[in-house]
C-alpha atoms as a printed R data frame, in Angstrom:
   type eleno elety resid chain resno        x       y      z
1  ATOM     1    CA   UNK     A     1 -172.032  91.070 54.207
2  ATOM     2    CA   UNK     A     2 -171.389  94.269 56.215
3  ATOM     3    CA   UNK     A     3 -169.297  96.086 52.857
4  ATOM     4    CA   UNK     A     4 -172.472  95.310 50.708
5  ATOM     5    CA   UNK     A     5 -174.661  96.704 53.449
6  ATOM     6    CA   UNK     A     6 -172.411  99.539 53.527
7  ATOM     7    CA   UNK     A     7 -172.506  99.948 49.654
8  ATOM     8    CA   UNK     A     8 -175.970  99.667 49.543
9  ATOM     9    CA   UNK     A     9 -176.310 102.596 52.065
10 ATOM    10    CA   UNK     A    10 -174.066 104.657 50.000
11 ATOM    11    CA   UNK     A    11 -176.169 104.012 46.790
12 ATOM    12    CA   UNK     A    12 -179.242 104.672 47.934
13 ATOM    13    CA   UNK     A    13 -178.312 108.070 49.569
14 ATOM    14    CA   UNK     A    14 -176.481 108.923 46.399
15 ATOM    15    CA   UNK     A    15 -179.571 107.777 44.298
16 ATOM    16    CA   UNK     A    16 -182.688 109.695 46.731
17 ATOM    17    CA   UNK     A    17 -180.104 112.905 46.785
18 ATOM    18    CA   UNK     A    18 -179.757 112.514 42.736
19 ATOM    19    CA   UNK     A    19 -183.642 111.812 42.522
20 ATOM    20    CA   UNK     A    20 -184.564 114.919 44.882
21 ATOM    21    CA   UNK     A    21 -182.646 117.381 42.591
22 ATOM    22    CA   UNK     A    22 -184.274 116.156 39.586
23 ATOM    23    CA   UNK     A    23 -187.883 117.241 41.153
24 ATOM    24    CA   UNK     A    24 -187.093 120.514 41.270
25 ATOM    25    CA   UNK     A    25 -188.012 122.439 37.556
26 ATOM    26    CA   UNK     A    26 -185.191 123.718 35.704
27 ATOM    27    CA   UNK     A    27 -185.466 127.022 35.314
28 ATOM    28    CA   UNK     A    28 -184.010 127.136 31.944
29 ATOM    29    CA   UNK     A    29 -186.180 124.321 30.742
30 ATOM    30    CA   UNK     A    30 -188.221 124.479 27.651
31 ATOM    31    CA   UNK     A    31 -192.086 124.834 26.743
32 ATOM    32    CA   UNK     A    32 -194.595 124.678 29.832
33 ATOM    33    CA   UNK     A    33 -191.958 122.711 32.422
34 ATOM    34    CA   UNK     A    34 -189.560 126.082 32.314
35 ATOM    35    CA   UNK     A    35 -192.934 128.088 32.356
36 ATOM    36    CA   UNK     A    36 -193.595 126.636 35.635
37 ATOM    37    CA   UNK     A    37 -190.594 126.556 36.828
38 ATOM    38    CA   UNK     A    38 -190.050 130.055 36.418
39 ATOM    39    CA   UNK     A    39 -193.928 131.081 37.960
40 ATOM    40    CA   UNK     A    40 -193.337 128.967 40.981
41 ATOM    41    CA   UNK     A    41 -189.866 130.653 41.798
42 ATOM    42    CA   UNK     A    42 -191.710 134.451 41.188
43 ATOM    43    CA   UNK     A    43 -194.245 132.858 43.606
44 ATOM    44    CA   UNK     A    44 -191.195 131.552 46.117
45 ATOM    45    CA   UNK     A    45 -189.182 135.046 45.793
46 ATOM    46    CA   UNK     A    46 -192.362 136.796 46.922
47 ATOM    47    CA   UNK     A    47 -193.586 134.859 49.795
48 ATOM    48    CA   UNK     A    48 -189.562 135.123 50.981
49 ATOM    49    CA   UNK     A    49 -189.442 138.762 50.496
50 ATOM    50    CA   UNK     A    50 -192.828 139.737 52.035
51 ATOM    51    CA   UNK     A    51 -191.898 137.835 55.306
52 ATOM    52    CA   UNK     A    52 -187.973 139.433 55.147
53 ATOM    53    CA   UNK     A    53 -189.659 142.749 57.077
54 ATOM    54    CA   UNK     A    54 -185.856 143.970 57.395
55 ATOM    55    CA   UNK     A    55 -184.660 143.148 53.319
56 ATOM    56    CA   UNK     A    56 -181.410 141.932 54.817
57 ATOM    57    CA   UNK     A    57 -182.323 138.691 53.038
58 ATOM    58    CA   UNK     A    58 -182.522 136.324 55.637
59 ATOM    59    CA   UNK     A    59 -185.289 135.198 57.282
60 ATOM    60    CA   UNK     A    60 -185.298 135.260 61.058
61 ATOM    61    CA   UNK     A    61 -187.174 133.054 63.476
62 ATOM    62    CA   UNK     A    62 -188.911 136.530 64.345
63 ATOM    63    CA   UNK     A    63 -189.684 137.292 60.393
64 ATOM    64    CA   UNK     A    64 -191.403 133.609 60.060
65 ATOM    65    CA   UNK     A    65 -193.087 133.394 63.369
66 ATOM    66    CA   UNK     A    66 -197.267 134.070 62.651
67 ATOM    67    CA   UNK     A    67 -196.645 134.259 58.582
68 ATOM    68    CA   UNK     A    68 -195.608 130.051 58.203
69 ATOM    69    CA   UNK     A    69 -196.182 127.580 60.667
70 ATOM    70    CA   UNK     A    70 -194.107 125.305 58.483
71 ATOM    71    CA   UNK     A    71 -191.075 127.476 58.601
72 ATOM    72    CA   UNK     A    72 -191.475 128.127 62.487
73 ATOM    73    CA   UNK     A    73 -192.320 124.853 63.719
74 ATOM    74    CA   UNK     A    74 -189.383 123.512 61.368
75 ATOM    75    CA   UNK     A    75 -186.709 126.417 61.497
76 ATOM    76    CA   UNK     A    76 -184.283 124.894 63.301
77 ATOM    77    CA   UNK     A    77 -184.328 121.407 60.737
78 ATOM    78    CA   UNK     A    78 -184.466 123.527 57.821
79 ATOM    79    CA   UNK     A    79 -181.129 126.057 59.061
80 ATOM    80    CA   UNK     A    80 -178.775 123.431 57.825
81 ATOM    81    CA   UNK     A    81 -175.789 125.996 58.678
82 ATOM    82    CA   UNK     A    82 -177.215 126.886 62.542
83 ATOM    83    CA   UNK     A    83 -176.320 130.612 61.764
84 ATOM    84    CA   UNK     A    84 -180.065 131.271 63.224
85 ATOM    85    CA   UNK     A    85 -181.403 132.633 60.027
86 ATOM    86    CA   UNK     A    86 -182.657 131.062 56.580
87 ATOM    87    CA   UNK     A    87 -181.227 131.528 53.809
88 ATOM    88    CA   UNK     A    88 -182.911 131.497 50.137
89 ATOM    89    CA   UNK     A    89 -181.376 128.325 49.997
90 ATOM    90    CA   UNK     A    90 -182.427 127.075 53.442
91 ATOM    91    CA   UNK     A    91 -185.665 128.520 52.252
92 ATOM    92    CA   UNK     A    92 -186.498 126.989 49.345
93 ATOM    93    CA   UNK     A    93 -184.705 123.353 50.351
94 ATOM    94    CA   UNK     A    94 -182.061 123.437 47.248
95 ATOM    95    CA   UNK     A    95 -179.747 125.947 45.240
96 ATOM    96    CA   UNK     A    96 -181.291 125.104 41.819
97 ATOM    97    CA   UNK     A    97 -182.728 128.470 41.641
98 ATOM    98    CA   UNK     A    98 -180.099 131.316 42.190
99 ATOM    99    CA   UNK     A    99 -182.023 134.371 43.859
C-alpha cells in the first residue's frame, strides 16, 4: 500500500510539472498561439528591464520593492537559488523563453 502511495506521489508531481510547462506558449509556435507567445514575452522583457534600474540583469529586492507587490511580498519563494536576486528565470517562473 505504501509503494503505490509512493508511486502515485511520483506521478502526479511528474504529471502537474509536465502539465505546467505545457501552459506556457511556445515561442516558436505557429499562427496566433506563437503571436502571443512572442507579445507576452516583449511585454515580460520590458516590465523586467524597466524595474532592473542597474541593467546588471537581476532583479534585487531593492529594484522590485514599490514597482510589484507580487514580486516583493513573494521574492524570497520565487529565488529558487537563494542568491538574493531574480533571475529572468526566477522572474518569469520557467526557462521556456531564453532572454
Amino acid at each position: 500500500m505504501r509503494n503505490s502511495s509512493l508511486a502515485l506521489v511520483a506521478l502526479l508531481a511528474t504529471a502537474t510539472a509536465a502539465y505546467s510547462q505545457s501552459l506556457v506558449p511556445d515561442l516558436n509556435a505557429a499562427g496566433t498561439r506563437g503571436e502571443m507567445a512572442r507579445a507576452e514575452k516583449k511585454k515580460a522583457e520590458a516590465r523586467f528591464d524597466a524595474m532592473d534600474g542597474n541593467k546588471d540583469g537581476k532583479l534585487s529586492r531593492d529594484e522590485v520593492a514599490g514597482r510589484s507587490e507580487y514580486l516583493a511580498s513573494n521574492f524570497d519563494k520565487l529565488d529558487s537559488n537563494k542568491d538574493g536576486v531574480l533571475s529572468w528565470e526566477e522572474f518569469l517562473g520557467h526557462t521556456r523563453w531564453p532572454k
